[in-house]
N, C-alpha and C positions, 0 to 999 in steps of 0.2 A: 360740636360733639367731639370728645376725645376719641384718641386712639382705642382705648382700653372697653368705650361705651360703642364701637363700630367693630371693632373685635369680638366681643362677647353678640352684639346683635346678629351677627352672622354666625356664628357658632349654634344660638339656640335657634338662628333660623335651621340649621344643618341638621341638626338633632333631631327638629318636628318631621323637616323633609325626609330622613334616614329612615324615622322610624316608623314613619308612615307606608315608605315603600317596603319595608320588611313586617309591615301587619300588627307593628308593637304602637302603645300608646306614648308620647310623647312626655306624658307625667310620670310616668312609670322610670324612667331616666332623669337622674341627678347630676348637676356638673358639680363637679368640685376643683377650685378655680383653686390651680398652685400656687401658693403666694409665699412660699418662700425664697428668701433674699430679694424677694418686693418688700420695699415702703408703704409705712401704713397709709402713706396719702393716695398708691396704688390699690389698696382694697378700700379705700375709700371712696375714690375712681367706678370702681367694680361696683360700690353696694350701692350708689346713687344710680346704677343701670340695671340694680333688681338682683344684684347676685350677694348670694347671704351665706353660703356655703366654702370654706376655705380649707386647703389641702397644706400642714405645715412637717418639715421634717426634721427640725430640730428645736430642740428644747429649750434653748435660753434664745433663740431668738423669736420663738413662739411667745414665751411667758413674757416677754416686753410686748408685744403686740397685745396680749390677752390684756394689759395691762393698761395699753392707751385706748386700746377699741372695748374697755369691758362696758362703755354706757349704749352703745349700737348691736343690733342685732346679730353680729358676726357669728357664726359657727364654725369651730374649728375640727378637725380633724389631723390626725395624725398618720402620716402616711410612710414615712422614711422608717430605718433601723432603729426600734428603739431598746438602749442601753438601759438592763435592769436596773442600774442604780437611780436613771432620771425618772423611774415608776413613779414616786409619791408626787415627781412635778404635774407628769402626766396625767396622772389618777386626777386629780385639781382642773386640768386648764382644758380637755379636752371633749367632745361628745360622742367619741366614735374613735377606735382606734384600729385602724384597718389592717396593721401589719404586725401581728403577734405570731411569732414563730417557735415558739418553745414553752414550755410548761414552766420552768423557772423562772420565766417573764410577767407567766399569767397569775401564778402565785404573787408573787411580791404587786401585782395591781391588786388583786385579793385583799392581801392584807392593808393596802393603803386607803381604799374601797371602803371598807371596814369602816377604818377612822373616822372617814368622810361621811360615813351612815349613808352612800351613796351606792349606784349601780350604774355601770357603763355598757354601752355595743361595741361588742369589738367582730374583728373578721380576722379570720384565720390565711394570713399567707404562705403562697404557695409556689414553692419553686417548679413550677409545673415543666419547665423547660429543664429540668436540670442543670445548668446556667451557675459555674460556679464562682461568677460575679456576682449572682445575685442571692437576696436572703430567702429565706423561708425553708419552710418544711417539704419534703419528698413526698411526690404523691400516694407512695404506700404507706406514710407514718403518720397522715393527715388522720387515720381512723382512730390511730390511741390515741393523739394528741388531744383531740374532740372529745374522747372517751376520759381523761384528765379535768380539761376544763370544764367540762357540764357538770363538775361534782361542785366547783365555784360557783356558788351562790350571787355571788354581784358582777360575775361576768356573763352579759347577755351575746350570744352569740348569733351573728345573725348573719354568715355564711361566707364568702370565700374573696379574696384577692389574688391577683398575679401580677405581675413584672416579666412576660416572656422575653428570653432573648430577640435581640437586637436583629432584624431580617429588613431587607430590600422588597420582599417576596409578600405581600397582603395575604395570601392566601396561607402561608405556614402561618405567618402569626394567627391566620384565624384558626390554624388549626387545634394550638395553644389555648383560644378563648373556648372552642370546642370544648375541649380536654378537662379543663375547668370546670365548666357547666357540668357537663357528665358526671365530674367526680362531688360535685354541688347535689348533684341527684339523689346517688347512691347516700350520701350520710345522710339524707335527708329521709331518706328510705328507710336508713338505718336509728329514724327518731336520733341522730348528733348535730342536725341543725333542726329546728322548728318548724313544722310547719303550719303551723297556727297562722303567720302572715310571709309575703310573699322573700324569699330565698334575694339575699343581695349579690351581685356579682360587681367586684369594683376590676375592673380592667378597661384599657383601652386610653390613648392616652395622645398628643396633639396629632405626632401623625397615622393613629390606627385608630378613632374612636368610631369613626364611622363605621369599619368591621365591626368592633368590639358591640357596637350596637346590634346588628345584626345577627350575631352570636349569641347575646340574651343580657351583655354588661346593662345592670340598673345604676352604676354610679362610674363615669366616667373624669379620669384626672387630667385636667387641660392646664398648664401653666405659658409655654411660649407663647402658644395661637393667643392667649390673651392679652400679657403682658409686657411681652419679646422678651427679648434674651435676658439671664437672669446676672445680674452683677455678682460682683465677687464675695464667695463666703463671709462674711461679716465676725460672726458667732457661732464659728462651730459646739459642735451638741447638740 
């Protein structure tokens, strides 16, 4: 048994146990296994132990990937910064793009969407933390931004992400996935996320997931605990 297949077995064993003690269903929770600047024989590793779900944050070294693994069931997802101009790649290579922080983002996937006579799910990130290391949108601009995108036709929105800042403290960070949630609520109240099916919450991540569970994240981003440490940028973009 590899590393990578004792890794992950423990992880979804943590997920059922978490979720079990906080009253949530264990299906209801998504891993998305970071596999950037992993080797495709690392998700390779990964998908022979039942994991089909991939978390990538850059663009050209996703689209080689999309490229060796397109005969396998891989699913990708886009999780990092992404730069307007790499839209049309995006728009192509991915199923789900979790970290759309501005309306001139979501346009130009729009128009690429088009092209491609296709529709994708994206999630609205959120600098919940004010963190200004990190991307996304302020939680009082999350309401027009929403109120923007739902007029896009091929963007399916399907509810919220975060990156809280960096804390020692488990319980600030939970306060963060709290915050989230909350604000997941209200647009949802306010008919700008769906409610038709159940509200996504992507947070949480190798060492908060088990809060982040707790909290109400449906799709949590794990890349170390899987894969360990991640080698050196290859392909930036």
């Amino acid at each position: 048994m590899t590393a990578i297949t004792t890794n992950l077995q423990k992880i979804q064993s943590n997920i059922a146990i978490t979720a079990g003690k906080y009253g949530r269903d264990p299906s209801d929770i998504r891993l998305v296994a970071v596999s950037k600047r992993h080797s495709d024989s690392s998700i390779l590793e990964a998908m022979a132990a039942g994991q089909t779900l991939f978390g990538e944050s850059y663009i050209q070294e996703a689209a080689e990937k999309h490229r060796q693994l397109s005969e396998t069931p891989a699913e990708f997802h886009f999780i990092g910064h992404l730069q307007t101009n790499k839209a049309k790649i995006a728009a192509a290579l991915f199923t789900m793009i979790e970290s759309v922080d501005r309306y001139k983002l979501a346009k130009e996937l729009q128009k690429h969407l088009e092209k491609l006579n296709k529709s994708m799910k994206i999630l609205i990130q959120v600098n919940i933390g004010r963190d200004a290391n990190k991307s996304g949108v302020l939680p009082e601009e999350t309401e027009d931004l929403l109120r923007q995108i739902k007029q896009l036709s091929r963007l399916q929105i399907r509810g919220l992400m975060t990156i809280p800042p960096y804390s020692t403290e488990l319980e600030e960070t939970a306060g963060y996935f709290r915050d989230l949630k909350e604000l997941g609520k209200i647009m949802q109240e306010k008919q700008l996320i769906p409610a038709d099916h159940p509200m996504e919450l992507s947070m949480g991540m190798s060492q908060d997931y088990e809060i982040a569970i707790r909290e109400g994240a449906t799709l949590i981003r794990i890349g170390t605990a899987i894969f360990g440490e991640r080698p050196p940028l290859l392909h930036p973009g």
